[in-house]
C-alpha positions in Angstrom: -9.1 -17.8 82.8 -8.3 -14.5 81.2 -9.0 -13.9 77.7 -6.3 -11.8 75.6 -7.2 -8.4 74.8 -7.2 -9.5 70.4 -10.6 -11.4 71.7 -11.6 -8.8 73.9 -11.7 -6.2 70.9 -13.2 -8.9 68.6 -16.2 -9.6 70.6 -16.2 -5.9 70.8 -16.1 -5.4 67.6 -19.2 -7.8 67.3 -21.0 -5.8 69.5 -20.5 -2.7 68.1 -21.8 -3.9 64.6 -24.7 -6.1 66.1 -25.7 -2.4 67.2 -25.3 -1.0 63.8 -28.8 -2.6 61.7 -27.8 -0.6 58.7 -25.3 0.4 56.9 -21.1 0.1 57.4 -18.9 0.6 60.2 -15.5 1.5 59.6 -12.6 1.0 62.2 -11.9 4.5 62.6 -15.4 4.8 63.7 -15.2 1.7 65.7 -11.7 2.5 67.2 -12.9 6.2 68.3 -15.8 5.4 70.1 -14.2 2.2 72.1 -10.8 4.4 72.9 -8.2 2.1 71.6 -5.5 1.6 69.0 -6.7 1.7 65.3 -3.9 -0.6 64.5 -4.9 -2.8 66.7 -8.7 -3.0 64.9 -6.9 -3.7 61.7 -6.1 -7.1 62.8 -8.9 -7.8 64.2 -11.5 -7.0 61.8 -9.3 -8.6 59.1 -9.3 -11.9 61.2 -12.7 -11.3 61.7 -13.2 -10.7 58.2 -11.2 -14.0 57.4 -13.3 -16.1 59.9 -16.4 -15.1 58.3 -18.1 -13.2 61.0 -17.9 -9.9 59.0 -17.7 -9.4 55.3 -15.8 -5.9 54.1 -16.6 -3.3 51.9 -13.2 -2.0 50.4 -12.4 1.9 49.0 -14.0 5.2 50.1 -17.8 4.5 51.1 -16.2 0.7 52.6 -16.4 -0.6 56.0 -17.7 -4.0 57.8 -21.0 -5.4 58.6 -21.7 -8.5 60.2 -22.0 -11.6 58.3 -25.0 -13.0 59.7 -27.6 -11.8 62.2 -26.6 -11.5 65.8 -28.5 -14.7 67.0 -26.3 -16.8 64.4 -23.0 -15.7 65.9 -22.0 -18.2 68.6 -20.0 -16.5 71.6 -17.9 -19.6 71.9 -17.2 -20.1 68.3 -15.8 -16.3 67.9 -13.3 -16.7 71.3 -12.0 -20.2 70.2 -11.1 -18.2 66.8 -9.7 -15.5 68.5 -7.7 -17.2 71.1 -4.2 -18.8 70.8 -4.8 -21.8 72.9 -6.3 -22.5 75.9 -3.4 -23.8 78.1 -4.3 -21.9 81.0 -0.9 -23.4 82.7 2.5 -24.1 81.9 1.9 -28.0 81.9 -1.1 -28.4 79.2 2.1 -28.0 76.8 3.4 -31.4 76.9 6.7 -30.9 75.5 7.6 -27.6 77.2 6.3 -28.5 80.6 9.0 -27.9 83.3 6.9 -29.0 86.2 8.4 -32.6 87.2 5.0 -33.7 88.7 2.9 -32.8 85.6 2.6 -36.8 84.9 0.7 -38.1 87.7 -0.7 -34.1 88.6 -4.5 -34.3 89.3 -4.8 -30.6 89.0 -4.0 -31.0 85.4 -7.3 -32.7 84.8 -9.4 -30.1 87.1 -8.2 -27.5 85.4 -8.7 -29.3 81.9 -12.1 -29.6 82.7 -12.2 -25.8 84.0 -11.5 -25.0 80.6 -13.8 -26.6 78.8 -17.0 -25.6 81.1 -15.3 -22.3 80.4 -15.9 -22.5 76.7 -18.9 -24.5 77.3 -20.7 -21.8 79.0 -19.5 -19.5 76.1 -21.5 -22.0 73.4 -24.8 -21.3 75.2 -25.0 -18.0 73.9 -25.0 -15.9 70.6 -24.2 -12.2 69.7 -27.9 -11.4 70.0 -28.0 -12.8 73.7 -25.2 -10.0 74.6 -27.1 -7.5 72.8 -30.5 -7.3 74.8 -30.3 -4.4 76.5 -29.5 -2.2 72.8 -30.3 0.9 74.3 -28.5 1.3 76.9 -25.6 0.0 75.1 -25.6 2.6 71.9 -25.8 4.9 74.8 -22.7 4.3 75.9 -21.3 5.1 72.3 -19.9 9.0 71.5 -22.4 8.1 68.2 -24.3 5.4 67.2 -27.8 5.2 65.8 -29.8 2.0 66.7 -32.7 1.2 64.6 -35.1 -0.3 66.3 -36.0 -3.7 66.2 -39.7 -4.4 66.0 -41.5 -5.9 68.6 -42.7 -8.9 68.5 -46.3 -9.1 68.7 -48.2 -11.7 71.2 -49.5 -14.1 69.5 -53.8 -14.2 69.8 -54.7 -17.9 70.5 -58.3 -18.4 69.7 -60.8 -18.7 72.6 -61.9 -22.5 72.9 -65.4 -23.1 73.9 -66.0 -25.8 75.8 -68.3 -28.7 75.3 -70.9 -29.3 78.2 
């Protein structure tokens, strides 16, 4: 299954703001340091915008930030409002299907089921999940500056004595 390159740049998107603790992004910003079409990012943030993931700041000083922290932003939920449909072959359209065996085809309910492990899979994780290894990935950015998440301190159980 191939995803279409609208989600590709939304979960991109995602990613780039999940770096981004403080402060706005704007698409020119975004656009320049993944190497593709501002126009493009338009739509994307705006549908992004629209599904809630990001809110937007309008004007000079404006940009996007996400909506909600990274570990509330479910992988799955973001593709299946990205994506068109999932009919990954001609015959998962039932009234445009042109293959004469699609009503007794077996391979019609293999690949059904394909699909939804697919997004299954994609429900198991968040934004936060993608973004564990933060460093490395602001370092792949022409300019991006991470603030650092604190680190969370082990947690000092106290010493049980016990009873003779």
């Amino acid at each position: 299954m191939q995803l279409t390159l609208y989600t590709d740049y939304s979960l991109r998107v995602l990613v780039y703001l999940g770096l981004k603790d403080e402060g706005l992004s704007t698409i020119t910003e975004i656009s320049d340091n993944y190497a593709i079409s501002r126009n493009h990012l338009v739509k994307v943030v705006h549908n992004l915008s629209n599904n809630g993931f990001i809110h937007t700041v309008r004007g000079k000083g404006g940009g996007m930030r996400l909506a909600f922290s990274p570990d509330e932003i479910n992988i799955g939920t973001v593709v299946r409002a990205t994506e068109n449909n999932f009919n990954i072959v001609e015959c998962f359209e039932r009234d445009d299907s042109s293959c004469p065996i699609t009503p007794v085809c077996a391979l019609k309910g293999a690949l059904k089921e394909a699909s939804r492990n697919f997004l299954a899979v994609l429900d198991r994780y968040t934004l936060a999940d993608v973004l564990t290894n933060r460093d490395e990935l602001a370092a792949s950015f022409k300019s991006i500056n991470i603030v650092e998440q604190p680190m969370a301190q082990p947690s000092i159980e106290p010493s049980m004595k016990m009873s003779s």
